[in-house]
C-alpha positions in Angstrom: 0.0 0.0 0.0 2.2 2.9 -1.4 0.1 5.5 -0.7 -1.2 4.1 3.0 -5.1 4.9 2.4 -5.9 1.0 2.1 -6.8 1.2 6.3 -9.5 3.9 5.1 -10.6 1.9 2.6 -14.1 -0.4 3.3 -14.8 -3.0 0.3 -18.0 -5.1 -0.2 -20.5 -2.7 2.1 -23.4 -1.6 0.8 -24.6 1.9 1.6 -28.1 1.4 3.0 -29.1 4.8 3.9 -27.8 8.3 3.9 -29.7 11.1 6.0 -29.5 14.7 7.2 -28.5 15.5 10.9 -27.2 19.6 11.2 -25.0 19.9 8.6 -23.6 16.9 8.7 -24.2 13.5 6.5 -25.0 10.6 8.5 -24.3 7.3 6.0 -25.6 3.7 7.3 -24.1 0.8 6.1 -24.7 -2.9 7.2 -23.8 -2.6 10.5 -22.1 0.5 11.1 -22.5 4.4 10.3 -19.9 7.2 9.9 -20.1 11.3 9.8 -19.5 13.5 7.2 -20.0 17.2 6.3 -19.3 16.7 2.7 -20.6 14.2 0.3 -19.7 13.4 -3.5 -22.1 11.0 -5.4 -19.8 9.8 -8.2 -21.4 7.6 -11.0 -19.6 8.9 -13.9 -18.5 12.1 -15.2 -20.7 11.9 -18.1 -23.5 9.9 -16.6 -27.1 11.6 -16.4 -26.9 12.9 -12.7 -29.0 10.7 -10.2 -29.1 11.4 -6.2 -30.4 8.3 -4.8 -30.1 10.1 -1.2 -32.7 10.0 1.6 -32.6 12.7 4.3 -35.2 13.2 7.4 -37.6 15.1 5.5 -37.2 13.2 2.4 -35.4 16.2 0.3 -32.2 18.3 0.4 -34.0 21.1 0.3 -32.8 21.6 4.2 -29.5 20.6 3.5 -27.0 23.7 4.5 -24.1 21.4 3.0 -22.7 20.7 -0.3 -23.8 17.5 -2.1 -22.6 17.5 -5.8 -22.5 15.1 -9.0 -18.5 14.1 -9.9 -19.2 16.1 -12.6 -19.7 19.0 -10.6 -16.4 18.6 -9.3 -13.8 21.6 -10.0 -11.4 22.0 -7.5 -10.3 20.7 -4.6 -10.9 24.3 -2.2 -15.0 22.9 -2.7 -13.8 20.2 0.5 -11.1 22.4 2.4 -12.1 21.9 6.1 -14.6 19.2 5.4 -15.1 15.6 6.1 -15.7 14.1 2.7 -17.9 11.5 1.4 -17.4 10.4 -2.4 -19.5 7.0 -3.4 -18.9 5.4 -6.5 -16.0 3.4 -8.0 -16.1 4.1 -11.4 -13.7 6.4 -12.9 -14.8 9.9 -11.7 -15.2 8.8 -8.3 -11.7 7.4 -7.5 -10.3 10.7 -9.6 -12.5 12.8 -7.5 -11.4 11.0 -4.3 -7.5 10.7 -5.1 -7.6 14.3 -6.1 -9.1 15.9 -2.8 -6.8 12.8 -0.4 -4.1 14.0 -2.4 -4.2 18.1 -3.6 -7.2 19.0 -0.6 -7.2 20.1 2.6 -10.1 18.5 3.8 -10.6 16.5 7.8 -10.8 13.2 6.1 -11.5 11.4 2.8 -13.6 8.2 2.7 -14.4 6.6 -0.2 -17.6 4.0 -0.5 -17.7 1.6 -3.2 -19.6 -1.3 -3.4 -17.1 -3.7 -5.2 -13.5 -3.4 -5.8 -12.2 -1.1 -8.2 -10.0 -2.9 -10.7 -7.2 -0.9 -10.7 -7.4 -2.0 -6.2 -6.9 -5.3 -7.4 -3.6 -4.3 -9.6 -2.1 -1.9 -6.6 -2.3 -4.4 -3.3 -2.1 -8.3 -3.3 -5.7 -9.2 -4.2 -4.2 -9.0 -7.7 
């Protein structure tokens, strides 16, 4: 693990639920939950946007927080200060991701997939 994020890194979880609490994200997964206070949804750069997200209300209209599309993403000064949240393995999500771990001044960086990336597989021993 060049890079030492692979202790960060949570493979075959599914995200069951993400909600609203302040201005934070609270994201349920089978068995466990974390905090953020800034959250990427990254199917694809040039996928039609979709936000699968369910919040206390139901909306994010009451959201104070930032919640964008991977194709929204421009630089990394959008996370400075911020817990981050990017889902999604495909392309966009792991460049989003890499980008703000590596060039961002954000708290923390997870990163929620629900299978392993290929390029994982190539970079550790599970290749």
């Amino acid at each position: 693990d060049h890079f030492g994020i692979m202790d960060s890194v949570v493979l075959d979880t599914r995200v069951q639920r993400i909600e609203k609490s302040g201005d934070d994200w609270i994201v349920h997964t089978e068995g466990n939950k974390k905090t953020f206070q800034f959250l990427v949804m990254a199917q694809g750069r040039y996928c039609k946007t979709f936000n699968p997200l369910v919040t206390n209300n139901g909306s994010l209209e009451n959201f104070s927080g930032d919640v964008i599309h991977s194709g929204e993403f421009e630089s990394v000064e959008m996370a400075t200060g911020k817990r981050v949240l990017v889902v999604g393995s495909s392309v966009s999500g792991c460049d989003v991701a890499g980008t703000i771990a590596r060039d961002g001044n954000a708290i923390s960086v997870d990163h929620s997939v629900r299978h392993v990336p290929y390029i994982i597989n190539h970079l550790t021993d599970k290749g």
